[in-house]
VODREN-66523 format. One record per residue (C-alpha): x, y, z. Coordinates in steps of 0.2 Angstrom, whole numbers, plus 5000, padded with zeros to 4 digits. Each point is the difference from the previous one (the first is absolute). Layout:
BEGIN
XYZ
...
END
This chain:
BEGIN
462254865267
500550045017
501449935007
501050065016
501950035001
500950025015
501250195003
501350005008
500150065017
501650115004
499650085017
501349995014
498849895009
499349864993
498150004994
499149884992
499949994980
498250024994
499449954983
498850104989
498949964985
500650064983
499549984981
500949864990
499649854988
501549905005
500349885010
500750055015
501149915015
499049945017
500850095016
499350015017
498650095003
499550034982
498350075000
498849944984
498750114994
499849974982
500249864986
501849945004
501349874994
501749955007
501949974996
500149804999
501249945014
500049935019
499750165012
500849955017
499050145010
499350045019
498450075005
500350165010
498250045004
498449974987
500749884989
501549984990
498750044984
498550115007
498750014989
498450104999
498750104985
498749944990
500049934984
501649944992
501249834998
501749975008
500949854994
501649925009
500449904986
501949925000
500250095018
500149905016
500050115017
501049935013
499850055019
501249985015
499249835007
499649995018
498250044996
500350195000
499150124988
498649994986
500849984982
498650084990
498450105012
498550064988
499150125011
498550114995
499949934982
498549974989
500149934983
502049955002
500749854991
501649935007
500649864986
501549905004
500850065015
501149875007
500350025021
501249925008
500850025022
498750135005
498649955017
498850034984
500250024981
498550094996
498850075010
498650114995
498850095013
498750135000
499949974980
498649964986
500149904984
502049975004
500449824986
501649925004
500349884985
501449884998
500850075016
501449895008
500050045021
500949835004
501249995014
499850135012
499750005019
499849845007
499949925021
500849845005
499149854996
499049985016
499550195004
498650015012
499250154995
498150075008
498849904992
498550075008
499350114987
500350145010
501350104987
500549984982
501449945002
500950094985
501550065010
501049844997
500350014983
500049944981
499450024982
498550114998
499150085011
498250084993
499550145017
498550105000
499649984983
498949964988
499649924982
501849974997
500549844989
501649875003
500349924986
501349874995
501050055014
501349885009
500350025018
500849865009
501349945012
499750155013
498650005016
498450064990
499849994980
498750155001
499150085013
498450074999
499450115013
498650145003
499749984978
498449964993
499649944982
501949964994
500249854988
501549895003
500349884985
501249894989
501450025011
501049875013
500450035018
500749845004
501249965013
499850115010
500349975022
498350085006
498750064988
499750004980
498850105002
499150095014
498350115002
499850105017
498650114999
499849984984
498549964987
499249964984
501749974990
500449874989
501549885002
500049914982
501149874993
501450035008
501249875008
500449975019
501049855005
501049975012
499650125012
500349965015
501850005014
501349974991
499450044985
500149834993
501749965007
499349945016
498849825003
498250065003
499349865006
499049965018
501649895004
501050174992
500550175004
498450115005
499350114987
499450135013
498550064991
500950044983
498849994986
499850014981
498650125000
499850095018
498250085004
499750105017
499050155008
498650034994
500649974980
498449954990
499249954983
501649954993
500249904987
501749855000
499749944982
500949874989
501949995010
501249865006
500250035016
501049835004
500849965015
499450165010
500449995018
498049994997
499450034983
498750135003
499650095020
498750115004
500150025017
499150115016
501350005015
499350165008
498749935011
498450024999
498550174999
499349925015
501149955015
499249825006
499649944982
501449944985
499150074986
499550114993
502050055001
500950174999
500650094981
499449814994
500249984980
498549954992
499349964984
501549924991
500149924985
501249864997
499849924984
501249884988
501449995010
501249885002
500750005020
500449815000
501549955011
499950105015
500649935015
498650095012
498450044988
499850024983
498650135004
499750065016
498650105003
499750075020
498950115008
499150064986
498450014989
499549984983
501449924990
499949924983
501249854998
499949954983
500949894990
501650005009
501149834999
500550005021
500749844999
501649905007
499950115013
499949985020
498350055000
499150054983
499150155008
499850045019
498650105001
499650065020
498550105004
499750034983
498550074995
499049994983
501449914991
499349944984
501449864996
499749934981
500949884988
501750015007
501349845003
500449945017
501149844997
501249925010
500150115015
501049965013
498750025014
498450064991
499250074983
499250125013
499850035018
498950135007
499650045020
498550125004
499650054981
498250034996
499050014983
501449914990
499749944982
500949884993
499449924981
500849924987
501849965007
501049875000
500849935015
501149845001
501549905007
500849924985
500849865013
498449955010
500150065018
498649875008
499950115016
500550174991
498450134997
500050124988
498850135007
500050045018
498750115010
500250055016
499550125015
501550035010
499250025016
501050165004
498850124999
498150014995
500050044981
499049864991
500649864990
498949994983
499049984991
500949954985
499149954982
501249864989
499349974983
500749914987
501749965003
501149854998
501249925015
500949854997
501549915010
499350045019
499349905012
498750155004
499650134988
499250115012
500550025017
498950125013
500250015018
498650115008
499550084983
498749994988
500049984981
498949944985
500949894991
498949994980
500649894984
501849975004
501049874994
501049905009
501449874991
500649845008
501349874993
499049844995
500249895014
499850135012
498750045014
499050184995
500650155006
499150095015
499450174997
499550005019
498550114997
498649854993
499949934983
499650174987
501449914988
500449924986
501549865002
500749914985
501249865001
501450004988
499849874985
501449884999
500550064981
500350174995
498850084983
501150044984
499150185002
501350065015
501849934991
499350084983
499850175010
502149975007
500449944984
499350194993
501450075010
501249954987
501949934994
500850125012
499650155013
501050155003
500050075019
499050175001
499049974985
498249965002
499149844994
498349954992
499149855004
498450014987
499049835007
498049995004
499850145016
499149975015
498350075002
500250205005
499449975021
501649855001
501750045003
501250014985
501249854997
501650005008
501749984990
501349935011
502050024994
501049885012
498749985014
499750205000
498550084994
500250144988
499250185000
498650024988
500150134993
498550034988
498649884993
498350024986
498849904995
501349874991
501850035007
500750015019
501750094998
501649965017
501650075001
501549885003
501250105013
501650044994
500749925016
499449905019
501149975014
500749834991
501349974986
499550034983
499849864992
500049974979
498249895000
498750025014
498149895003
498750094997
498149975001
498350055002
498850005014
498150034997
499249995016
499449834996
501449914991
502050005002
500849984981
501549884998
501650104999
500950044986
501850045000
500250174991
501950094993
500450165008
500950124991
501150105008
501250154995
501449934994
501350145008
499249995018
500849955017
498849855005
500249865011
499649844993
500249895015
500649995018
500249845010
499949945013
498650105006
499649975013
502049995007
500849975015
501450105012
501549984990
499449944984
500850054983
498450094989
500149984982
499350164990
499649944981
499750154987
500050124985
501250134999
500750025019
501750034997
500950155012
498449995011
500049945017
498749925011
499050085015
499149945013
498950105008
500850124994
501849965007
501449914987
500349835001
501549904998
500349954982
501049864999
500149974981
499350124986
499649994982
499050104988
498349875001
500649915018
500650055018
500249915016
499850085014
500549935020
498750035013
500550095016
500449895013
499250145013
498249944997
499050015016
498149934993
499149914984
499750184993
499650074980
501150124991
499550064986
501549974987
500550144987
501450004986
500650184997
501450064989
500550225003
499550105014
498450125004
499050084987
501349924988
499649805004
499549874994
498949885008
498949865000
498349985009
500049925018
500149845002
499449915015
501549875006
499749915017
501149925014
499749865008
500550005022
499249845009
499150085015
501449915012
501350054992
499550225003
500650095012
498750005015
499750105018
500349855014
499650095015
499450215001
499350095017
499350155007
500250065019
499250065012
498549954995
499150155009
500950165002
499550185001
500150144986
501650064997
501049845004
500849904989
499249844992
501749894997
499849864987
501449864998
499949904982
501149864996
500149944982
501049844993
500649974981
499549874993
500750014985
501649904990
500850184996
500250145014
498550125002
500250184995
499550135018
499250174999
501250095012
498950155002
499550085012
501349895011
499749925013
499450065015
498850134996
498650095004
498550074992
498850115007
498549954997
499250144987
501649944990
500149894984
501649934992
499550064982
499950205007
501649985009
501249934985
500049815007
499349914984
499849824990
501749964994
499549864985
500649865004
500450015019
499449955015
499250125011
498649975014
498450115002
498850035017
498450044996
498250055012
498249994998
499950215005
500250164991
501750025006
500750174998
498650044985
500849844992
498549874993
499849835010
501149884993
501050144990
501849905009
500750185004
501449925011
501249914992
501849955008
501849954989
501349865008
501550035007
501249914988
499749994980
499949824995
499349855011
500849834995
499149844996
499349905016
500350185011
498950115010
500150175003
499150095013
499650205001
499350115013
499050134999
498750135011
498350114993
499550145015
498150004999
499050115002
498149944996
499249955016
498749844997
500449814998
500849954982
500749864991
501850014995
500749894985
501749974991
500349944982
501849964992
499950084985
501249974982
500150194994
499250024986
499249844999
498749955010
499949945020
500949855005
499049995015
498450095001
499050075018
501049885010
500249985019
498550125002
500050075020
498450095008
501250175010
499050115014
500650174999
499450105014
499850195001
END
């Protein structure tokens, strides 16, 4: 084997060590800058070591096996180095290599048929939660950091890898026909995983949950922190023919984003765009729970959506300008807003899905259609055939748009008036009875004494004809991934966690597309030595409650919300009482976690979402705001005066940065100049309808602290402040009162029309 070993360097003047490959069958002892070569084993131990230039392990040849079993590399932190670089390799395995406090724990470039398998590339180079980064498409994007990074490379396989809690799980970038599979890139702030210009791999079985800002820590929710474009699975410029296949990809910032930002070929039109990624397949994923889309498919032609469960999300899939979508037996269920929404699409085909509101929505719709009127790209037509929508006023919506609309079904509670699919009569609506069959609770019953999160479960019943949409199995209210099905079985996979406690029995039951089966209440079997919370009340609190936290196992943890500890008051190993802070400035979610150790070393629980309660009077809230003069020329100073009053029982927390009175040029925006959200405190935010300074409209670039650090109950605190324009023209001015990392108190307020002359 060849292995390197540093000499020693004896010169007067210091010169760097280099390391050489020599013949040996033992292990040997990881040093900085070791160069692999040949089959290679290591010395068992924690290497705490720094990358100096090309990697800390550099490895290139062809055909042999390096295995890092029992080792764990260590890097220096502040995102500096790469712990193991793979360059110029073909037919390299790398087993077991455990990377830890580098920008990146592995990255492999200009390389052919490199496998990592069961590599470990967890907690490496990370941004703060709420990192603006360029979303346009433009770059890759790979300079920030985190597990893998696969870079002008090609048929290389990830398998059973773990990359979590850093900015990216993997990266994927100039690399065609690599396979991703088996492993889980969870919790991660920006991306799971990402493709830029990339095509024809295989992301496979793999887990992506969580990813999002904050990393699961932090509420993601429309009434929450932002996600800022984070995703579970990430698809840009001009990636195509991939195939996302069979993951959890769970409360994604979205689940699944192909996206186009680069404009378009042709300046005047919208499509056909820039670099745009076509021809994608996603099929049997599960990318419930996001608080933007479940899938979101933009600018781009060609995409197969098949089989994916995208529901309990804001919308199930936001699909605008898309193309040629052919959209097939997937679930849309209990969407915030709707199962799908789609402005200026064209040659959409959507058959066999199932789209629903489990509580009726009597003025909800479930489909909606519609040309924008922004530019002259048509809306439609559209084909729907076959599917099933129930709980909606309106099925289908369309506004300006044309669709065929064949042998659908559409499911009202008896009692109700039909649903409205807006586009004639070309569907069947059935009434429920007012008994349920024996067929439906047979089928629950077929689920068992007892289910064990993560497993999967059979339900052997009669099968709907093959051109229907599968049944739906429902735990709690949720519907379930499907996994699999035949001719005489349909196979789901209960989660091994939501965003609620988990509780020893849960409902289930079974939806057909034409009949609802009673529920059945059905043991869950958890492992007996886990951290879980059982319970947590009240839910929704209120400023100054004491929170109860009921459990298994919890003892020497502690409680975070949003990621911040909370104040336990009492603490035993199955119970803890904790005191909300008395600093809450809006009704705002947390997302509640228990966790025992630190790091890569905890123990944690899933999130769990836990809300406040603030009566709308009772919130802080701007009383008076103004700009002046009202027409002034470029280069002089715009001068806004706000006033703000606490209306809350405890004294309000200020933002005190930048201090009172400031000014900002105009091209300048707080988040580039150090000024930002401080969670938890009040700030205010001026905001225009221009490009300002490159800055997008409505972007809030100016954003201006108080002068004192706490406002008492029933006070008002005023603050000055001046923006030196320089965009000639007549725009619009607004102000918001913002709670830092939560959400805008008030929103586009006290809106003023300014003429600035040349």
């Amino acid at each position: 084997m060849q292995i390197l070993r540093p000499f020693l360097c004896v010169l007067t003047v210091l010169l760097p060590c280099f390391v050489y490959g020599i013949a040996s069958a033992a292990p040997t002892t990881l040093v900085a800058g070791i160069k692999i070569t040949s089959r290679a084993t290591f010395k068992s131990g924690v290497y705490h070591l720094t990358d100096t230039g090309g990697g800390i392990v550099q490895i290139s040849g062809s055909n042999f096996t390096v295995d890092f079993k029992g080792t764990h590399i260590v890097g220096p932190g502040a995102k500096q180095g790469i712990g193991i670089l793979v360059a110029d390799a073909r037919n390299v395995t790398i087993k077991n290599a455990d990377v830890s406090g580098c920008l990146w724990g592995i990255v492999v470039e200009r390389s052919v048929k490199v496998n990592l398998d069961g590599c470990n590339t967890s907690w490496n180079a990370d941004l703060p939660p709420g990192t603006v980064i360029d979303e346009s498409g433009h770059e890759p994007e790979d300079n920030h950091g985190g597990g893998i990074l696969l870079r002008d490379s090609r048929e290389c396989q990830v398998q059973r890898c773990l990359s979590q809690h850093q900015w990216d799980g993997i990266d994927v970038v100039r690399s065609q026909h690599n396979v991703i599979e088996e492993g889980d890139f969870s919790f991660n702030g920006n991306w799971g995983v990402h493709f830029w210009n990339s095509s024809n791999n295989r992301f496979l079985d793999n887990k992506a949950v969580w990813c999002t800002t904050g990393s699961g820590l932090l509420y993601q929710a429309l009434t929450g922190w932002q996600t800022y474009d984070a995703q579970a699975v990430g698809i840009d410029h001009d990636s195509n023919e991939n195939v996302i296949e069979g993951n959890d990809l769970r409360f994604g910032g979205d689940g699944i984003f192909i996206r186009a930002n680069e404009g378009p070929i042709e300046p005047g039109t919208v499509v056909p765009p820039r670099n745009g990624s076509h021809r994608n397949v996603l099929r049997n994923n599960d990318c419930s729970f996001s608080p933007n889309n479940a899938i979101e498919v933009d600018l781009v032609d060609d995409t197969i959506i098949e089989g994916n469960n995208c529901s309990f999300s804001n919308y199930g899939m936001w699909l605008g300008y898309s193309r040629r979508c052919i959209v097939r037996n997937n679930i849309c269920i209990s969407d915030s807003t709707h199962a799908v929404e789609i402005e200026n699409g064209q040659d959409d085909l959507f058959e066999n899905n199932i789209m629903g509101f489990d509580t009726p929505r009597p003025n909800g719709q479930l489909i909606y259609l519609r040309y924008n009127g922004r530019d002259k790209t048509p809306s439609g037509p559209y084909t729907l055939r076959n599917n099933v929508f129930y709980g909606a006023g309106t099925a289908l919506l369309l506004t300006a748009t044309k669709a065929d609309f064949i042998g659908n079904t559409l499911l009202i509670p008896k009692g109700s008036q039909a649903m409205r699919a807006v586009v004639g009569d070309a569907a069947s609506v059935i009434q429920e009875s007012e008994t349920h069959t024996e067929e439906p609770r047979a089928a629950v019953m077929n689920l068992g004494r007892a289910i064990k999160p993560g497993s999967l479960l059979s339900w052997k019943g009669s099968l709907p004809k093959k051109d229907s949409f599968p049944p739906v199995m429902e735990v709690e209210g949720i519907p379930l991934w499907r996994r699999m099905e035949n001719n005489q079985e349909m196979v789901y996979w209960m989660p091994d966690f939501w965003d609620r406690p988990a509780k020893d029995t849960v409902q289930a039951r079974i939806f057909s597309g034409t009949w609802l089966s009673d529920s059945l209440t059905v043991p869950v079997l958890w492992p007996a030595d886990q951290p879980r919370i059982i319970s947590l009340s009240p839910n929704p609190a209120r400023i100054g409650d004491t929170v109860t936290v009921e459990g298994m196992n919890l003892g020497g943890g502690r409680i975070l919300l949003n990621g911040r500890p909370a104040t336990i008051v009492e603490a035993t190993p199955n119970r803890m009482t904790l005191k909300l802070a008395e600093g809450i400035l809006v009704p705002t979610h947390y997302n509640l976690v228990w966790e025992r150790g630190e790091g890569a070393q905890a123990e944690r629980t899933w999130p769990i979402t836990f809300s406040v309660q603030v009566p709308q009077e009772q919130m802080p809230h701007l009383v008076s705001a103004s700009f002046s003069p009202t027409t002034l020329h470029v280069g002089e100073v715009l001068k806004v005066t706000m006033t703000v009053r606490n209306n809350l029982p405890t004294p309000a927390p200020l933002t005190t940065r930048p201090a009172p009175i400031f000014t900002y040029q105009e091209k300048q925006a707080c988040y580039e100049m150090g000024f930002g959200e401080t969670p938890g405190k009040l700030h205010l935010r001026v905001s225009t309808d221009f490009r300002a300074g490159g800055h997008d409209p409505g972007s809030w670039p100016w954003l201006f602290g108080f002068g004192q650090e706490m406002l008492a109950p029933g006070e008002t605190a005023s603050v000055e402040g001046y923006i030196k324009v320089e965009t000639p023209g007549v725009h619009e001015f607004r102000i918001g009162l913002v709670a830092g990392g939560f959400r805008f108190i008030d929103d586009n307020a006290y809106r003023t029309k300014i003429t600035v002359l040349p």
